[in-house]
N, C-alpha and C positions, 0 to 999 in steps of 0.2 A: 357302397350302392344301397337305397333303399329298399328296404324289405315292404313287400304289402302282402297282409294274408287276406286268404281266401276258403271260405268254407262252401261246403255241395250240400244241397237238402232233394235226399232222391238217390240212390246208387244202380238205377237200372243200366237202361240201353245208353242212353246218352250220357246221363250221370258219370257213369261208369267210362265213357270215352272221353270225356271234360279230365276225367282222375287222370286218365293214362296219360294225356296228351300235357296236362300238365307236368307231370311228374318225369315224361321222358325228354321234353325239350325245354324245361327248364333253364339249362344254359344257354342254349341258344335264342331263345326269348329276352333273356337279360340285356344280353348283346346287344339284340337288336333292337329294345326297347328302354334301356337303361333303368331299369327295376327289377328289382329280383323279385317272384312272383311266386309265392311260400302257400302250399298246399296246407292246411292247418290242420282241417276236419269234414269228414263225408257221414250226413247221418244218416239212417233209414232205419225202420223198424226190422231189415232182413240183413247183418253184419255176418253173417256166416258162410254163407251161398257164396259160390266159388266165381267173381267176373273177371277171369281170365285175365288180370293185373296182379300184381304186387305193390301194396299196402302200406308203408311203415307203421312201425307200433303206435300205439295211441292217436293215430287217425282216426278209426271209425271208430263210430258212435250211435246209441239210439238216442239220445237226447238232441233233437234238432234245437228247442229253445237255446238248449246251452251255448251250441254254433251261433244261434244269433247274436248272443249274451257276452259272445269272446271278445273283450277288447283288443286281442290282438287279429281280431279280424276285418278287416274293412271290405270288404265284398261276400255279398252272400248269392249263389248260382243257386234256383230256382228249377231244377229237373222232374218235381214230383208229377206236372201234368194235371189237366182238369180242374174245377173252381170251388174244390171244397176244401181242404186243409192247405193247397198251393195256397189259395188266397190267404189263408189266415195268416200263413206261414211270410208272404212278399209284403202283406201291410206292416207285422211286427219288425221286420227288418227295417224297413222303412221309419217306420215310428224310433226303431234304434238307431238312427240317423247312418245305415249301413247301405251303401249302393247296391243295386241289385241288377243280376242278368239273370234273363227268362228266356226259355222256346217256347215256353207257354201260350201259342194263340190263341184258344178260347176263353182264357181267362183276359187276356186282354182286351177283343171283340166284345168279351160280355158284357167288363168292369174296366173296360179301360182309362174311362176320365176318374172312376174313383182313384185307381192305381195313380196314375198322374197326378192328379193333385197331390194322393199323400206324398211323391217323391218329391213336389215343386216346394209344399210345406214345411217339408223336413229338412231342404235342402241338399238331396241326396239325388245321385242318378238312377235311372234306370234302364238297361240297355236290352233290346231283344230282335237281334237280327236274324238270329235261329227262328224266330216265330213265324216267317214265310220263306219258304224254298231253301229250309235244311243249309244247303254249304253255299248258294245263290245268294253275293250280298246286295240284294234288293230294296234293302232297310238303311243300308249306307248311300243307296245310292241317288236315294230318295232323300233322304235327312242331307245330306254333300254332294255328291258329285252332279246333281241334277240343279239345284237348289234356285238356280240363277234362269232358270228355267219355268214359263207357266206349262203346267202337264195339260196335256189335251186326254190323252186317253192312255189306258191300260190293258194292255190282253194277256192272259196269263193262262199256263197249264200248271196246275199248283198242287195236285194231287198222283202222285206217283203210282199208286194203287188202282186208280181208275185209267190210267194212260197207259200201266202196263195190258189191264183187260183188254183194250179198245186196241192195243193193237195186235193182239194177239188175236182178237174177234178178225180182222181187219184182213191179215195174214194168212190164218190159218182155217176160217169161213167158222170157227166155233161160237156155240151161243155162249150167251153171258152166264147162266147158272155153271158151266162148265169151266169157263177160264178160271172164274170167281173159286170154285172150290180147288184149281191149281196153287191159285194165288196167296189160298190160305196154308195150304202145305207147305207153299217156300218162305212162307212168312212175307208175303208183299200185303197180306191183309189179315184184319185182326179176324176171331172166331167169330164177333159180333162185325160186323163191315159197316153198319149202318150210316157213321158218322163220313165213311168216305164215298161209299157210292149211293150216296141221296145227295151229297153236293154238301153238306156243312161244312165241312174241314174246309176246303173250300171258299164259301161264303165267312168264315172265319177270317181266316187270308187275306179276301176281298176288304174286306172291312179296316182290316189295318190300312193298307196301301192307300185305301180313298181316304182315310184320317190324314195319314201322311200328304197326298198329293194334294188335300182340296184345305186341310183345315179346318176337318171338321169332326167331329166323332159320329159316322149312322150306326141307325138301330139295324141289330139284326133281324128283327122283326120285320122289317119293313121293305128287307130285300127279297125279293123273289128268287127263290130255290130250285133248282132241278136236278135230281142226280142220274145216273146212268142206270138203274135199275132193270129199267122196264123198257131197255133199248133193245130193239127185235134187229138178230142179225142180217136179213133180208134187208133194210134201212142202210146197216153197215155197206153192202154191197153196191147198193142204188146211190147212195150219195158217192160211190166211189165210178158208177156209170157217168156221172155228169161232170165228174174233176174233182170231187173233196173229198175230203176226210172227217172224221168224226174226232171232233174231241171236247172233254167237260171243260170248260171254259168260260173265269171270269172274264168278266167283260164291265170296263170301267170308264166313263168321260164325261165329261164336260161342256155341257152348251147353254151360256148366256149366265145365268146363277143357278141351272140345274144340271144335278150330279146324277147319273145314272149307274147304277151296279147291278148287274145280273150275274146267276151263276146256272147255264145251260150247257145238255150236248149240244154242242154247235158246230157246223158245216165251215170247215177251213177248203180254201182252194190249195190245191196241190201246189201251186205257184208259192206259198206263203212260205215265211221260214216257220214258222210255230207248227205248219203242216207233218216236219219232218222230225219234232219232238217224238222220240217213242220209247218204250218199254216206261221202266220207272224213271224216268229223267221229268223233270222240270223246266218249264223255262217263262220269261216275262217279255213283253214287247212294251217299250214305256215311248210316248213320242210328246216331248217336247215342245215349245213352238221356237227354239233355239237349236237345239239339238237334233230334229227332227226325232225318226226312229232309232235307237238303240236294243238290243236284244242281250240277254243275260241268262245262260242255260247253264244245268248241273244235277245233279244229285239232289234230289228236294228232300230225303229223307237219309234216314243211317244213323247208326253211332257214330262212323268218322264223319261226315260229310257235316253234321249238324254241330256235332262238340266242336269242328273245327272252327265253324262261327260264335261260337259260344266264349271259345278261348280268344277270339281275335277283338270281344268286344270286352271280356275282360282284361287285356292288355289295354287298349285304349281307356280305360278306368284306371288304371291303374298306374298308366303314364305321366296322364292328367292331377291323378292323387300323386304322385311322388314329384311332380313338380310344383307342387301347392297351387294350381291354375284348374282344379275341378269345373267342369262346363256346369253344372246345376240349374239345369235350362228344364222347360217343361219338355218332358220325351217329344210328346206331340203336340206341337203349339194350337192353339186355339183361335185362330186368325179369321174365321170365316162364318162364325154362330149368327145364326140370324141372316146371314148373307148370302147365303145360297141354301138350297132343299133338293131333296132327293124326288128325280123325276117319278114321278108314280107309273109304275108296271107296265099299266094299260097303256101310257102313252110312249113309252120307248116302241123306235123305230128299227125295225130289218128287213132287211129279205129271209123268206121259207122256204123249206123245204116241206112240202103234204103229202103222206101218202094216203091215198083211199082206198077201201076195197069198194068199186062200183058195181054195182045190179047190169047183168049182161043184158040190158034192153035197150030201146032206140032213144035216145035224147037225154039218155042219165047224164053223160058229161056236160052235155048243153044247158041243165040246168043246175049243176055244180058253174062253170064257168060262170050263167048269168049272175049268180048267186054273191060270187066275191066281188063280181063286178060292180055291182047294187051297193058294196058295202068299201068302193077303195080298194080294192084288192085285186092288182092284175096279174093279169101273167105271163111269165115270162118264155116257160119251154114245159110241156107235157111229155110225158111216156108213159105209152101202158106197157108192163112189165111182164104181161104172159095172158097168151091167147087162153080165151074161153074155152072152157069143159065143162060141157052137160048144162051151162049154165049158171055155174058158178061166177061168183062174183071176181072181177080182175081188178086186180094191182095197177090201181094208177096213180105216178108220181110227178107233181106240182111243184116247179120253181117259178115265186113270185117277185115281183120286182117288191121295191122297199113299201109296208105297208107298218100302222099303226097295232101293237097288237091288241086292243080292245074291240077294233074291226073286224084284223080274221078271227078274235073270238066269235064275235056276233057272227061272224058269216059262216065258220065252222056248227054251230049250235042251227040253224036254219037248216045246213045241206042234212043235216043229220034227222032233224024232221021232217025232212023230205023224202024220206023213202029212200031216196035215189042209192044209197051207199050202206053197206053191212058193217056192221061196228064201230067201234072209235076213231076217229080220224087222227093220223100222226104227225104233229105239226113242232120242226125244228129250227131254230135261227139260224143263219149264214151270215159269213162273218164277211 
């Protein structure tokens, strides 16, 4: 049976689950894969620190070069994270004509046509289905089992971190600063959160999937962001008054040769299956115009959950390499440049959810109402959320039939200098 090595650059959380999972079902991968699949070398600059595995001798290493440098290595796993020595580290592999598997999606999102090419040039793979929804394979499914398929759209919950707050918000009526600091006790969030709950990790995500789905690579610059930060749990409750649910949600599709991607809290009907995604779970709604809808939920994060896709895409390299029939295809084909563009912000379409605080006086709603109306923007169902005190301004929440949002922007910025309403107006898509 053919031997193929395999070296780890990174011995964290996943790293470290890539080692295990290798090293314990070894035989039974062989089996089922007809390769025997030879752990060679794991480097990281921290070899001492205890990750709860067993080792063999001259395994680890701090010299990552040298891992790239092993000719008895032909797959090199990519665990270090982030786009500063990962990249340095995924191109030299590359250039050493050495396959590559990543979870890495921001490095891919950032650089990913450079990534591509160098693998297409060198004629080497590169595989990374860990890089959305951890053990969710979403990346196969899109690359294969969809393939025969034109995708219409994507809806996705793809951040475990922000899905466990929101339903814990959801459940148990707490605000967001309070889950958030549970969240970092149990380790569902890092010290710094920033990258998960403003929506990147996220919008990172988003970005693979429309490469994959449309053929094309977008900027991240140019997708519109929103994370759950400054989501007020009073919102949580109201959109749960009308039938939804709150959840951060890419949101991906396709009309005519323009590509839409957002990444917003957005209003799920209870009805939906994506509704009943909760804690840190994951899931994706991919629809087809073959296929219709299909759903794919899991674990979007973890050491097992993530290594387990890790190792399923280095088998498939590895299969490939031992039966001398390597696919050496561009990761993400390049099909659609110049053929389609990304709908611009303002013109993507939804229905809202507003909340206003209004001025307790006669005809404040009546020129909120004429206001959207001037500007496209109807509506669909009002409720004020609590009777007047002393004159205090009342909670009134707005479901709009489908409007442009360059519109309710403009018509948001108008009611606001009208007096009519106290503070910022809070305006969410509905999915």
């Amino acid at each position: 049976m053919k031997q193929i090595g395999v070296g780890i650059l990174g011995f964290g959380t996943v790293g470290a689950g890539v080692a295990d999972g290798l090293l314990k079902h070894r035989e039974v991968m062989s089996l089922r894969l007809g390769v025997d699949i030879v752990l060679k070398k794991i480097a990281d600059l921290d070899i001492t620190t205890d990750r709860g595995i067993s080792v063999p001798g001259g395994v680890l290493t701090t010299d990552a070069a040298a891992v790239i440098a092993d000719p008895d290595i032909s797959i090199v796993v990519e665990t270090i994270g982030g786009t500063g020595i990962a990249k340095k580290f995924v191109l030299d592999a590359l250039a050493a004509k050495k396959c590559v598997v990543t979870a890495n999606k921001k490095l891919l999102a950032e650089y990913g046509r450079e990534i591509f090419d160098a693998a297409a040039a060198n004629g080497v793979d590169i595989y990374f289905g860990a890089a959305v929804g951890g053990g969710i394979p979403i990346i196969r499914v899109l690359r294969e089992g969809l393939a025969g398929n034109e995708i219409e759209s994507i809806h996705g919950i793809l951040n475990g971190t922000c899905n466990y707050i929101l339903t814990r918000m959801e459940n148990e009526g707490l605000a967001f600063d309070e889950v958030l600091r549970d969240a970092q006790k149990l380790g569902y969030a890092e010290a710094n959160p920033s990258l998960d709950i403003d929506g990147f990790d996220t919008a990172h995500k988003a970005c693979i999937l429309a490469s994959l789905a449309f053929g094309f690579q977008p900027g991240l610059d140019q997708v519109r962001v929103e994370g759950i930060r400054n989501l007020a749990g009073e919102d949580v409750r109201y959109a749960g008054d009308f039938g939804y649910r709150i959840k951060l949600l890419a949101c991906i599709a396709k009309s005519g040769n323009e590509i839409e991607i957002g990444v917003n809290p957005t209003l799920v009907p209870f009805t939906h299956m994506l509704s009943g995604v909760n804690d840190a779970f994951n899931a994706v709604m991919v629809k087809g115009d073959m296929s219709d809808y299909t759903m794919y939920y899991g674990r979007g994060a973890g050491r097992q959950p993530t290594a387990s896709t890790v190792i399923g895409d280095i088998g498939d390299i590895a299969r490939n390499l031992a039966a001398g029939r390597p696919r050496y295809e561009r990761a993400v084909p390049v099909y659609s440049e110049g053929k389609v563009k990304l709908r611009p912000a303002g013109e993507i379409r939804s229905k809202y959810y507003i909340r206003f605080l209004v001025e307790d006086r006669a005809g404040a709603f009546g020129t909120i109402a004429s206001i959207l109306g001037k500007h496209s923007v109807s509506i669909s169902a009002a409720s004020q959320k609590a009777g007047s005190v002393g004159n205090q301004p009342v909670p009134v929440v707005v479901i709009t039939h489908e409007a442009k949002a360059s519109d309710l922007e403009k018509a948001l910025s108008l009611i606001k200098e009208s007096g009519v309403i106290a503070g910022e107006p809070v305006f969410l898509r509905i999915l």
